[in-house]
C-alpha positions as CSV (number, residue, x, y, z in Angstrom):
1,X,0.0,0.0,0.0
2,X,1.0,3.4,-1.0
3,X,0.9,6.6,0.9
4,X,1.2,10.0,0.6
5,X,4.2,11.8,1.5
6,X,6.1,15.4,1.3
7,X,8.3,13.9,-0.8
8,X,4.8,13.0,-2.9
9,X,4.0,16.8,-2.5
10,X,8.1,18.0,-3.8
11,X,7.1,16.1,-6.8
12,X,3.7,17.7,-7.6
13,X,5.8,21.4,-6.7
14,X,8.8,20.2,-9.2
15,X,5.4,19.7,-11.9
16,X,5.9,16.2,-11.7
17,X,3.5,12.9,-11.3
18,X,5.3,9.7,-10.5
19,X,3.9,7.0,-13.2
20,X,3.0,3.3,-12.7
21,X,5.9,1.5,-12.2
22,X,7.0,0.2,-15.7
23,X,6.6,-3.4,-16.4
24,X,9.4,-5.1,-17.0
25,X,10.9,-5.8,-20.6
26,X,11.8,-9.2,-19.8
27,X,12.4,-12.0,-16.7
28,X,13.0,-9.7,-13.8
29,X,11.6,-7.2,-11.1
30,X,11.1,-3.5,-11.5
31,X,12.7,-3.5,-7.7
32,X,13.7,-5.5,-4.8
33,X,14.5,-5.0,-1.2
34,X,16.8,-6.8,0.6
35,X,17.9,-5.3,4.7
36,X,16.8,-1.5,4.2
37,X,17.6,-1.0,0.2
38,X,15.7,-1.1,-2.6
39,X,17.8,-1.8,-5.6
40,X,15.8,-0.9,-8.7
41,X,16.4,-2.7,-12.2
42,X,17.7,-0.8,-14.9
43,X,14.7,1.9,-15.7
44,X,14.4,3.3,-19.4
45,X,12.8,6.4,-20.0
46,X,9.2,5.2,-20.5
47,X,6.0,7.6,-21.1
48,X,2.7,5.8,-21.0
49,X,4.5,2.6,-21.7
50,X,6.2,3.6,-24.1
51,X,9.7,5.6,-25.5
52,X,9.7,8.7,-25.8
53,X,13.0,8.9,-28.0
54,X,15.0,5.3,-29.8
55,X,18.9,6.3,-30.7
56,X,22.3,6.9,-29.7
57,X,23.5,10.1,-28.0
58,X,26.0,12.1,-30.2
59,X,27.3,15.8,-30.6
60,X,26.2,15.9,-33.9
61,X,21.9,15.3,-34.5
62,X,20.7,12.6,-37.5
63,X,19.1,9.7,-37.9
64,X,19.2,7.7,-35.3
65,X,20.8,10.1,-33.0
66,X,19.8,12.6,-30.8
67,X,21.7,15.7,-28.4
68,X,23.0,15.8,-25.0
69,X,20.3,17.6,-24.2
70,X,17.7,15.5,-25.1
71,X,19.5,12.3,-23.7
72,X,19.6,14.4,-20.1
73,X,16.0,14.9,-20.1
74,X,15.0,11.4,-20.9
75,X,17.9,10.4,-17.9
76,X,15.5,12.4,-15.7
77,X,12.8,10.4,-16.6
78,X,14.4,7.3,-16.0
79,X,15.2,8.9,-12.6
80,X,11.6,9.4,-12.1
81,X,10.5,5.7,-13.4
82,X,13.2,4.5,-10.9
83,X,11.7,6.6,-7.8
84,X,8.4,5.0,-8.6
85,X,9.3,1.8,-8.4
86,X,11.1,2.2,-5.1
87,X,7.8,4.2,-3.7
88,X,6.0,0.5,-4.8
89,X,8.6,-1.3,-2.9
90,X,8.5,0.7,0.3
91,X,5.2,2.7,0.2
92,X,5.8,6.1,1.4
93,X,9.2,8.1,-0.2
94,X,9.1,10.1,3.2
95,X,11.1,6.6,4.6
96,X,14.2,7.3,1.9
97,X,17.3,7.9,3.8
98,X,19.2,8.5,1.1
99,X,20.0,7.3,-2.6
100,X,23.1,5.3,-2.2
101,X,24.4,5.0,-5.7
102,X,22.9,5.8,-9.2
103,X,24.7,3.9,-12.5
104,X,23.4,5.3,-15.4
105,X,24.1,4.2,-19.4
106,X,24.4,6.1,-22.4
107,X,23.7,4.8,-25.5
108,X,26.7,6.7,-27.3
109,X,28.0,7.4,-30.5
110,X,31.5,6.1,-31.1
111,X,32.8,10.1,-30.6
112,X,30.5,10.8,-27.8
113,X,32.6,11.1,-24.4
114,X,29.9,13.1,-22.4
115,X,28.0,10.5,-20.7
116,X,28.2,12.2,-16.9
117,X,26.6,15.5,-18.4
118,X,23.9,12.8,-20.0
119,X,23.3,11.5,-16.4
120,X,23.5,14.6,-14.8
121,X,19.5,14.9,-15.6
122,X,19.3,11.9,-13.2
123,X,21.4,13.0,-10.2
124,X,19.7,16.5,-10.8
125,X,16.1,15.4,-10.3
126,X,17.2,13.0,-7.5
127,X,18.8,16.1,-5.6
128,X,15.6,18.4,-6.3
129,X,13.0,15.3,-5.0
130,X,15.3,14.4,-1.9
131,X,17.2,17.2,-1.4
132,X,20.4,16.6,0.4
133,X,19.6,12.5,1.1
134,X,19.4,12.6,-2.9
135,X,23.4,13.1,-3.2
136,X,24.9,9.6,-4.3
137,X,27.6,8.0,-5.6
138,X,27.0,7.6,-8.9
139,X,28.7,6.0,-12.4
140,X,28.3,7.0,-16.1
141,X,28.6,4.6,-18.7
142,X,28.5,4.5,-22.8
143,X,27.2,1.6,-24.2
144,X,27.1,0.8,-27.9
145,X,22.9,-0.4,-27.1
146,X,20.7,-0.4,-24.9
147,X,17.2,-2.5,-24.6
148,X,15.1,-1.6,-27.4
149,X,17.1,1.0,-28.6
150,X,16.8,2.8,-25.5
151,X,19.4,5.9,-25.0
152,X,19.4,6.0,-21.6
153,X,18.5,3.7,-18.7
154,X,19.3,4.4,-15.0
155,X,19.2,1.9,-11.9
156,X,19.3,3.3,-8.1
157,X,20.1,2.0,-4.8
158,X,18.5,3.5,-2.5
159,X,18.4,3.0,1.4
160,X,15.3,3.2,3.4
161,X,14.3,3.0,7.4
C-alpha cells in the first residue's frame, strides 16, 4: 500500500506525477529490497509505456541520433520511473534515507565522451525530490545499445528505514 508523503508533495511542486511502475521488458523485477535497500532494475525512460526517443547520444543530431540535451532529459525520466518503483517497494518516499548510488548508461555514438553530463539529468532530479539525502555516488557509462534501442536507462540503490 502506498501513501502520501512530502516527498509526494516536492514532486507535484517540481510539476511532476510519479507514473506506474514500468513493467518489466523481460524476466526480472522492477525492484527489490533486501535489509533496508531497494535496488531498482535498470529503468528506461518510458511515457505511457512507451519511448519517448529510440537512438544513440552524439554531438552531432541525425538519424538515429539525438543531443545531450535530449538524452539528459530522458535520464530524468528514468530517474523518475526509478523513484516509482522504489515508492512500490517501500510505500511512502518520506522513509528514503538517502540514494546510495545511481549507475546510469548512455547509449553513445562512437565520438561521444559526455556520458556524466547525459546523467546529470538523473542525479539533478534525484537532488531536487530528496534534497540533500538525494546526493549519491553515482557512475556513467556509454554503451554501444541499450534494450530496445533505449538511449538511456538508470538503476538506483537507495536506502530506506
Amino acid at each position: 500500500m502506498t501513501t502520501s508523503s512530502s516527498l509526494d508533495d516536492r514532486i507535484a511542486e517540481l510539476g511532476l506525477t510519479l507514473p506506474e511502475v514500468a513493467a518489466p521488458v523481460a524476466a526480472y523485477a522492477p525492484a527489490v529490497v533486501s535489509g533496508k535497500y531497494v535496488y531498482t532494475a535498470g529503468q528506461l525512460p518510458f511515457v505511457d509505456g512507451a519511448l519517448p526517443a529510440t537512438g544513440v547520444v552524439s554531438e552531432t543530431e541525425g538519424e538515429n541520433h539525438m543531443s545531450p540535451a535530449r538524452a539528459q532529459e530522458l535520464a530524468a525520466r528514468c530517474a523518475l520511473n526509478a523513484v516509482a518503483a522504489v515508492k512500490a517497494q517501500i510505500g511512502d518516499l518520506d522513509r528514503v534515507v538517502r540514494v546510495v548510488k545511481v549507475t546510469g548508461f548512455v547509449a553513445s555514438a562512437p565520438d561521444f565522451y559526455g556520458q556524466p553530463g547525459v546523467i546529470d539529468g538523473a542525479s539533478t532530479l534525484l537532488g531536487d525530490i530528496f534534497g540533500e539525502a538525494g546526493r549519491h555516488a553515482r557512475s556513467a557509462v556509454g554503451v554501444s545499445v541499450l534494450p530496445l534501442n533505449s538511449p538511456v536507462e538508470v538503476e538506483l540503490i537507495v536506502e530506506f528505514s
